[in-house]
N, C-alpha and C positions, 0 to 999 in steps of 0.2 A: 504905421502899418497900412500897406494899401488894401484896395478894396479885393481886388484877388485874396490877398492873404488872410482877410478877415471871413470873406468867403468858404476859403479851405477850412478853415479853424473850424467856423462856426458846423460845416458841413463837412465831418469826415467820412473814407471810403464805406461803403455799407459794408463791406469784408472787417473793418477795423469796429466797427458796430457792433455786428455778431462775434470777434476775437479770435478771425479766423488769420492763420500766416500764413501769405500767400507766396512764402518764400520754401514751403516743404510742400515734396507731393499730397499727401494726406491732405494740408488745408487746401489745397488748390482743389484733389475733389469734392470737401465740402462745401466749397463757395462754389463747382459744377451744381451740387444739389441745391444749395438755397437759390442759383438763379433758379435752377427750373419753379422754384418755390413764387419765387419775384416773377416771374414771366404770366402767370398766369390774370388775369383780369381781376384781384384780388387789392385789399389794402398791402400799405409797406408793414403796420402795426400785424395783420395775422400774418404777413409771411415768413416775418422778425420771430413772432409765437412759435410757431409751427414749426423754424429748423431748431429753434431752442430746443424746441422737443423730440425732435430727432438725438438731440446731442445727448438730451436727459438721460434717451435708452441709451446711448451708444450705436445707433445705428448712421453708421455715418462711413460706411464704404460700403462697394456695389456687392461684395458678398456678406457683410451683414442685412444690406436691403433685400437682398435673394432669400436670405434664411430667415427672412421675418415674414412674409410672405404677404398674399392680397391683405387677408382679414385683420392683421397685425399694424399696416399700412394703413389703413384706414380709421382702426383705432387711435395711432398717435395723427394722421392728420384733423381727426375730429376734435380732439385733447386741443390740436393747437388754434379750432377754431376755421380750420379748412373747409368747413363743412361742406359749402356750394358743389366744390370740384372733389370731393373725396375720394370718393371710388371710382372718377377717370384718373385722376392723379396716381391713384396706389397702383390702376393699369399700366401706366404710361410710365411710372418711374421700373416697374417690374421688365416689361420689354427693354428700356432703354440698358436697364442696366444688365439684361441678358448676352443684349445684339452689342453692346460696348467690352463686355468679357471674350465673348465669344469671336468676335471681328477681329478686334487690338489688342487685347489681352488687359490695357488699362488705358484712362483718363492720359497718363504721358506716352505711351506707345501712340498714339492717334495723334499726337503732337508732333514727336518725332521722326512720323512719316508722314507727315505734313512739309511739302514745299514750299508753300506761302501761307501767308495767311486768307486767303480765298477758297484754298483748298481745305485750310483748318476748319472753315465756316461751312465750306461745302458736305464735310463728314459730319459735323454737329447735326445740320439742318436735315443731314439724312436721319436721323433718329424721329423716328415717328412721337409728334407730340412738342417737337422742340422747333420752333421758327425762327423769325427775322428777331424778335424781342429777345425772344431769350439767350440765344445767343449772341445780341449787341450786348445786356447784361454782362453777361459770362466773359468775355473777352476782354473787354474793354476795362477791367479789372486788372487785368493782366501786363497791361503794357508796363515796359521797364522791366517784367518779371521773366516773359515769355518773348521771344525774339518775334512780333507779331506788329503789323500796322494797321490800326483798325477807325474806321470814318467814326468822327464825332455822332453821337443822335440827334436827331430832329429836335427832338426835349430841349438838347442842350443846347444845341446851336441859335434856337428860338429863346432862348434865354440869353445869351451871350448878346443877340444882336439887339435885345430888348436894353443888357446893361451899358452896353458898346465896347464890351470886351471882345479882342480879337483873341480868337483862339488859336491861329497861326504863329503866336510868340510861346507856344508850348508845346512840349514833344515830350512823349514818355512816361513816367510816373505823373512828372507836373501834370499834364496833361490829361493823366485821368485825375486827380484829386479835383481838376479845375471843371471838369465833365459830370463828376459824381452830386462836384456842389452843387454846378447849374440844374441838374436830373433832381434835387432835394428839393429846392426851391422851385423849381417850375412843380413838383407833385405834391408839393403843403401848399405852397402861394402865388404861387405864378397865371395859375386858372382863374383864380379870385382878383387878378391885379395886384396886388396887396404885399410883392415881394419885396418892395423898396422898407414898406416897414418893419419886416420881417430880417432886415439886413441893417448891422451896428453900424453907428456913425462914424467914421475914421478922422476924427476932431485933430 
């Protein structure tokens, strides 16, 4: 097994983490809500917590998050440990998912009238709260699922050129598993140096 493959193994997609299928509408909005979760200047460990416990409730589409309201919002982001961002977050997810109802009518309506993926990014980014991270997050999840082409991250490409993996021998699904790994190991061990130990020997 090469070192790519030991890579993927070791580091699956953070959607496959949480057990979300990114193959049905419904999982693909709640992998929309755990990026905004991941997007924020937060651990991977409470942002992993905190959609858990979205899921606990059931709040896991834009009119269950409507009908649970600010103060409800706040209480499971605090459950999950959200504490820092609590109450802009229970703000910012309540607008988004008003201005995403009421615009597109859903998460794949705003896909589908999407002509590129530039313009898909461009409607995200218009959602107040939601920028360049969260939507690389959110996307980049997607390839192979969503007809979309979306530039590798910084994260990851500084990783790739740290292992001297070219990331131009991969397109599509490959291509995100090989993004999500490098995006794991640059944000456990990458910042420390320390990710060559952190990655099994391929004997």
């Amino acid at each position: 097994m090469g070192r790519v493959e030991i890579l993927c193994s070791n580091f699956p997609l953070y959607s496959e983490d949480l057990g979300i299928d990114l193959t049905k509408p419904s999982g693909r909005f709640r992998w929309f809500l755990a990026s905004i979760l991941f997007g924020a200047r937060i651990s991977e460990k409470i942002a992993i917590k905190t959609y858990k416990t979205f899921e606990k409730y059931g709040i896991l589409s834009p009119k269950k998050i409507l009908d649970a309201g600010w103060d409800e919002l706040v209480g499971i982001l605090d459950e999950g440990g959200y504490v820092r961002y609590d109450f802009s977050t229970a703000t910012k997810l309540l607008n988004i998912m008003k201005e995403l109802t009421e615009k597109y009518g859903s998460l794949e309506e705003l896909y589908a009238h999407s002509i590129s993926t530039e313009e898909l990014k461009s409607k995200l980014m218009g959602f107040k709260g939601i920028g360049e991270v969260t939507s690389q997050i959110f996307l980049r999840e997607l390839r192979g699922v969503w007809k979309i082409d979306v530039p590798v991250s910084i994260k990851a490409a500084e990783m790739a050129e740290r292992m001297n993996i070219n990331l131009e021998e991969f397109e599509g699904e490959k291509l995100t598993r090989v993004e999500d790994a490098l995006v794991k190991l640059y944000l456990r061990y990458g910042k420390k140096g320390k990710y060559r130990d952190a990655m099994p020997h391929d004997n």
